[in-house]
N, C-alpha and C positions, 0 to 999 in steps of 0.2 A: 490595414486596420485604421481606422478614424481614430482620433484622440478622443475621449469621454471630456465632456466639459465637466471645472470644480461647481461642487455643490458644497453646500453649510454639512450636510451630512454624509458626506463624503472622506475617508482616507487619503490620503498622495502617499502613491508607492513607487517608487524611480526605478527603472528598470537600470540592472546591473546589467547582468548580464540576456541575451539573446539567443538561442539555437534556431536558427529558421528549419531545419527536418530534423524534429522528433515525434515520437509517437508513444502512447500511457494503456498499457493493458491491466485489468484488475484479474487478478487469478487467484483460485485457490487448490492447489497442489495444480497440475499443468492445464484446467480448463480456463478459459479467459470468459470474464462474464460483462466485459465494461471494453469499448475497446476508442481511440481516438487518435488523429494526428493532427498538424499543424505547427506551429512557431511556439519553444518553448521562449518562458520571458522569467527570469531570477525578478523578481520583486523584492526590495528595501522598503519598509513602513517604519517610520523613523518613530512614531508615535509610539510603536509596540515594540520594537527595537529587534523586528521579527524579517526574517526571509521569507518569501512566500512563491513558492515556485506554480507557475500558471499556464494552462495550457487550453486554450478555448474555455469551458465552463467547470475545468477542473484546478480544484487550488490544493493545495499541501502545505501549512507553514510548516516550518522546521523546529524543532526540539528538541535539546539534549540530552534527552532521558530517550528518545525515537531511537532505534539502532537502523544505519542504512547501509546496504550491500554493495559492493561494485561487481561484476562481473566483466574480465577484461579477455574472458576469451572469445578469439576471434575477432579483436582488433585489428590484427595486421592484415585480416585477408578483407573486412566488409568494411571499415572504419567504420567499425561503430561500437558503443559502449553501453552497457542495462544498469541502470541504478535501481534496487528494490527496496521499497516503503513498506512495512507494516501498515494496518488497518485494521479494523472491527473484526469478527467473530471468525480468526483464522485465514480471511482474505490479506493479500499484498497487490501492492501495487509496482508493475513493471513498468520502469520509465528507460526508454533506449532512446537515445541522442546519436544520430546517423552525420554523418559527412562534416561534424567538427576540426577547429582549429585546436595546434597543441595548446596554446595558449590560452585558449576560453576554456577547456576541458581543464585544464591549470588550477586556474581559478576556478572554476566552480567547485571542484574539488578541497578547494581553500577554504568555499563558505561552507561546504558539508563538513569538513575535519572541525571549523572551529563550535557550526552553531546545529551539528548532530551528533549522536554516536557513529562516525564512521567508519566502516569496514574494508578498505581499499583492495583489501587479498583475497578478496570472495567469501568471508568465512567473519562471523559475529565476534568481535574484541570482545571475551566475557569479561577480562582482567582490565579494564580501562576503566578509568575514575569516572562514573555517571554525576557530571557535575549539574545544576537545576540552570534553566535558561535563566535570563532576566524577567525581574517580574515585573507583569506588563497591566499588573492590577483588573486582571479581568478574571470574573467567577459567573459563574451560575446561582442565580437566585431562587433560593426555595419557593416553590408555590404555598401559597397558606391554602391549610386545610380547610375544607366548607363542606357542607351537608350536601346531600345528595339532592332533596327537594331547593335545597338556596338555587345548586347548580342548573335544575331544570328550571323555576323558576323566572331567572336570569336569560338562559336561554329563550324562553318563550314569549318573555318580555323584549328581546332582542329582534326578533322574528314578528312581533306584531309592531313594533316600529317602520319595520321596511316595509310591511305590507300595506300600515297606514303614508306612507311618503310615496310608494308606487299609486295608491289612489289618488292622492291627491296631484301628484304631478299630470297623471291623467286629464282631469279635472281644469288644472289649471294650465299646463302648457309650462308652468317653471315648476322649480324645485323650491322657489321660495314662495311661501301662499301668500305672505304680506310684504313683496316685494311692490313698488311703487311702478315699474316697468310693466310695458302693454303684456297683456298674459296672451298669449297664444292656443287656442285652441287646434285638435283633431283636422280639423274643416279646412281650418286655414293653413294647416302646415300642408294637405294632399293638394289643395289647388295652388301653393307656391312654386313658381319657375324657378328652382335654383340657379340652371344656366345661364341664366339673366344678369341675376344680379351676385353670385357667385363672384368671389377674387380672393387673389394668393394673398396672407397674411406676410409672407418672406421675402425679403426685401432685397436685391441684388447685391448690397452689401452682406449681406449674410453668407451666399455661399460664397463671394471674395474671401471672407473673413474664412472660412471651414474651409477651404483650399490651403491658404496660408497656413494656417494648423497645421493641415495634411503634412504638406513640402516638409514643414519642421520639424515633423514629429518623425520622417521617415531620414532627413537629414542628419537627425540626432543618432537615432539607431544607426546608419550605415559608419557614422563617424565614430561611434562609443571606442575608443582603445582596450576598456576591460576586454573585447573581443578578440582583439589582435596580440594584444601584449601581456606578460605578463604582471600582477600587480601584487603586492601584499595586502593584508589583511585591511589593514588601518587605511590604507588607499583603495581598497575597494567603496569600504564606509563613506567615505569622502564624498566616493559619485553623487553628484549634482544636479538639479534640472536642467542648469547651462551646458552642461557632458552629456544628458542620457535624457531617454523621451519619460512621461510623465505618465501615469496611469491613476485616478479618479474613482474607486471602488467603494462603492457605501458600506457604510461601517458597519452595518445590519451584518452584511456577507463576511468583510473579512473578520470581524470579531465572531460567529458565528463558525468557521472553520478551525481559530484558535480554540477556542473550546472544544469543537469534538476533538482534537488531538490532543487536550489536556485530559478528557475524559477518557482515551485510549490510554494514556500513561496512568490513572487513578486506577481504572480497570487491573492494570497487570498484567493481562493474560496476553499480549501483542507476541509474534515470532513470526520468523520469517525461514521459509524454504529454502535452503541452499542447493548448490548448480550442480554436484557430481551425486553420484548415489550413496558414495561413499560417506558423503555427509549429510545426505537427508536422514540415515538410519536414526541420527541419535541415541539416546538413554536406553529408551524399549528398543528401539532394533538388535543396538548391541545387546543387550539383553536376550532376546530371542534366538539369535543368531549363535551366541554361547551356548544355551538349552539344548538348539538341535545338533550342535557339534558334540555335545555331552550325550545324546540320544545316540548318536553316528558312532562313537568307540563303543557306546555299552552294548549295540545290537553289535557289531564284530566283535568285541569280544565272548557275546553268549554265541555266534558261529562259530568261533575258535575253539570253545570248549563242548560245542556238541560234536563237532569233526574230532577231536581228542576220543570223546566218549565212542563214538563209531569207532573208530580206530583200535581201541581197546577189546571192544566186544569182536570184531572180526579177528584178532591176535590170539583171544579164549578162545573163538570157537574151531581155528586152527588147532587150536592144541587138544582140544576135545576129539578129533577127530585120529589125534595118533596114535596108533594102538600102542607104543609105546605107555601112554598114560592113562589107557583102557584099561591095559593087564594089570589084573588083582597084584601079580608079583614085583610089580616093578612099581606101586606105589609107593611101598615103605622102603624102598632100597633109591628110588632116586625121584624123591616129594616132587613135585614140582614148583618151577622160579615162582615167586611172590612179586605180583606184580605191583610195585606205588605210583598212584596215580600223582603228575607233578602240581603244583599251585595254579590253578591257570593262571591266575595275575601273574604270578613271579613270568609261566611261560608265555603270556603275552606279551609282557612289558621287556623280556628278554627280548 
């Protein structure tokens, strides 16, 4: 990866830390709808006092109101480890970091304990102090309210602007109509030999110059120690452009993703799917799960007490049949037993 040249509007975010194989699945409950891999890169933006984890054209800042999951099973047999993000309307984000150092998994794990809610046991710390990140003075600006005709209006005055500058550039060959420079016309642009007079603007010092970047920027990454060694918190912060390679991100983007993850904490509604079934049930499951266990004794118990009831009527109907208790004479000389039917509860719960 080439170094991004600074621009005036541009961020510098120093790369902490490195994973050359990981890979960012977007899922919501086990379908993946996002899927990518490539070289993870920890990003520092000192300006916003923000971590920013980046992976090709995906970025996550960090947040301490965000709760993030570790998933460490099946470490010892794949080496590898899933960290899962919250998102929008029920979706997370799966990030698995494959064939890591103990040491850079260390530290990373450093920046997520201090600058997320981290969950290291697979399972959301409900009980842990949600303290608010640093503010980084950045909000969303209300849009001011306007008329529906201002808004089209505006629009269509917007629209006949460009239609009048595509005619006239037509017309004139520039985009400036009272530019003092030869105007070129149609004509003359179809009968110009480009091949001719055609020449590269880029000067052999240029690609010297973006070589050298290059060597530097891949020198600095191979060399960064946050990857090999372990470091504290305070010396993470530390890393430097002179320690670690530099990355150049226009401030449109990265302020742009702080926000939607301020807008995900303002929301509320963020959770995340845990790894056994045992704990994806939550609230309503166990809830549910109680109901039909409470359904499961009361139909055995109404079994219990029709088998009873059968039971009974086959004991009378025996006795009905004994002429013993047929004969006229031998009713008032020997009644017959009174049968009490017992509690079913008491006799089930016995």
């Amino acid at each position: 990866m080439e170094p991004i040249l600074k621009q005036s509007d541009t961020a510098m975010g120093i790369e902490v830390l490195s994973f050359p194989d990981a890979e960012i699945r977007k899922r919501k409950g086990d379908s993946p709808s996002y899927a990518a891999a490539g070289l993870l890169s920890v990003l520092y933006f000192k300006d916003y006092n923000r971590f920013v984890l980046q992976l090709n054209d995906w970025r996550y800042p960090l947040m301490r109101r965000l709760p993030v999951i570790s998933s460490t099973r099946g470490v010892e047999e794949t080496g590898s480890r899933t960290y899962s993000f919250p998102t929008f309307n029920g979706f997370r984000y799966d990030l698995t970091i494959n064939g890591y150092t103990s040491s850079g998994i260390e530290n990373f794990e450093t920046i997520l304990d201090d600058y997320s809610n981290f969950s290291p046991k697979g399972e959301e710390n409900l009980m842990r102090k949600l303290d608010a990140s640093p503010d980084d003075k950045l909000f969303r600006h209300k849009e001011k309210e306007t008329s529906t005709m201002k808004v089209i209006g505006e629009a269509f005055k917007s629209v006949t602007e460009k239609v009048k500058t595509k005619v006239e550039t037509l017309k004139s060959g520039t985009m400036n109509i009272n530019s003092r420079k030869h105007k070129l016309n149609l004509k003359t642009i179809r009968n110009k030999n480009f091949k001719k007079t055609a020449h590269s603007t880029l000067k052999k010092p240029f690609f010297e110059t973006n070589e050298q970047l290059t060597k530097k920027f891949w020198k600095l990454r191979s060399e960064n120690i946050n990857n090999t060694m372990p470091r504290s918190r305070d010396d993470l912060l530390k890393t430097s452009s002179l320690t670690a390679p530099t990355f150049f991100v226009p401030k449109v983007e990265i302020e742009e993703a702080i926000l939607k993850n301020k807008d995900l904490i303002n929301q509320g509604s963020f959770h995340l799917w845990l790894k056994s079934g045992e704990q994806q049930k939550g609230f309503m499951g166990s809830l549910k799960e109680g109901l039909t266990g409470n359904q499961n004794l009361l139909d055995k118990a109404k079994a219990n007490l029709a088998g009873m009831v059968d039971q009974v009527k086959d004991l009378a109907s025996d006795r009905s049949r004994d002429p013993r208790n047929t004969d006229s004479r031998n009713i008032t000389q020997n009644p017959p037993t009174q049968m009490k039917l017992h509690d079913p509860v008491e006799h089930y719960s016995g």
